[in-house]
PANU-536132 format. One record per residue (C-alpha): x negated, y negated, z negated. Coordinates in pm, whole numbers, plus 32768, in hexadecimal, padded with zeros to 4 digits. Each point is the difference from the previous one (the first is absolute). Example, Ala and Ser with C-alpha at 12.3 -4.5 7.8 and 13.67 -1.06 7.14 Angstrom:
BEGIN
7B3281C27CF4/7F777EA88042/
This chain:
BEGIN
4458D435C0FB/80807F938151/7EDB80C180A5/801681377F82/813680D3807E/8000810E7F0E/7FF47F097EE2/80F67F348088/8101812D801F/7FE480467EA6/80607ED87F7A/80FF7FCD80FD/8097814E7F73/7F8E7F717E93/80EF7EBA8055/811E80B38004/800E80AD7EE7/7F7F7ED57F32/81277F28808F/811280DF7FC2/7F5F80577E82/7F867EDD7F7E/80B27F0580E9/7EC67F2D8065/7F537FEB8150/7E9F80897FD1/7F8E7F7A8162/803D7E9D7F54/7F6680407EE1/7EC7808980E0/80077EE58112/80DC7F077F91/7F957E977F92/7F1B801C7ED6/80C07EFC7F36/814A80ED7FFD/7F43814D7FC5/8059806C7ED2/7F08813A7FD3/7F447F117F23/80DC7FF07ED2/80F381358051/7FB681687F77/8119807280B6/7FAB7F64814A/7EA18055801B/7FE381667F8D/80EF806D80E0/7F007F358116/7EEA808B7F66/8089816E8013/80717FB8818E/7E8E7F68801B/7F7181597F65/80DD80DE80C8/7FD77F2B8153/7E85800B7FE3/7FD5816D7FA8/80C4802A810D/7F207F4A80FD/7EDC80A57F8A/807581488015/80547FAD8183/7EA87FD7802A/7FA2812B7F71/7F9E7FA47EA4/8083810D7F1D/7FD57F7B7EC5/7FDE80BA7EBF/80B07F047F62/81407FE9809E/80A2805C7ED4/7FAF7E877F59/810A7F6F8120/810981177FB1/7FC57FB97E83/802B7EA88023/8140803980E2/80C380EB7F47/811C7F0F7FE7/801A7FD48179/7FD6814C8041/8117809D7F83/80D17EE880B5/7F5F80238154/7FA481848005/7F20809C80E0/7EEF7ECF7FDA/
């Protein structure tokens, strides 16, 4: 994660809008100690993460010049986040 800027970006962008909606930091969740994670046993922690995860990677592979067919599973998944944070 820490290697790839374009990655990186979008879940810096992603953190944002996941603190101010849902009031948890998803950069602890995603590096923080594995004994306080909480995407384990949370629905509402960890498909927010998984939908940042989604977004961030299509994101870095389309930066490389992947253009996949599929983007639409990402958007799918994200339609929550998406309509809070337009323009992803």
């Amino acid at each position: 994660m820490e290697e790839d800027p374009v990655f990186r970006s979008a879940i810096s962008a992603l953190r944002s809008v996941i603190r101010r909606h849902y009031g948890w930091s998803l950069s602890s969740e995603l590096s923080g100690d594995p004994a306080s994670c909480r995407l384990h046993d949370d629905s509402d922690r960890v498909q927010p993460a998984l939908t940042a995860l989604q977004i961030a990677l299509t994101e870095s592979l389309i930066s490389r010049g992947v253009l996949p067919g599929w983007r639409w599973i990402a958007v799918h998944g994200a339609r929550r986040l998406l309509r809070i944070a337009p323009g992803w």
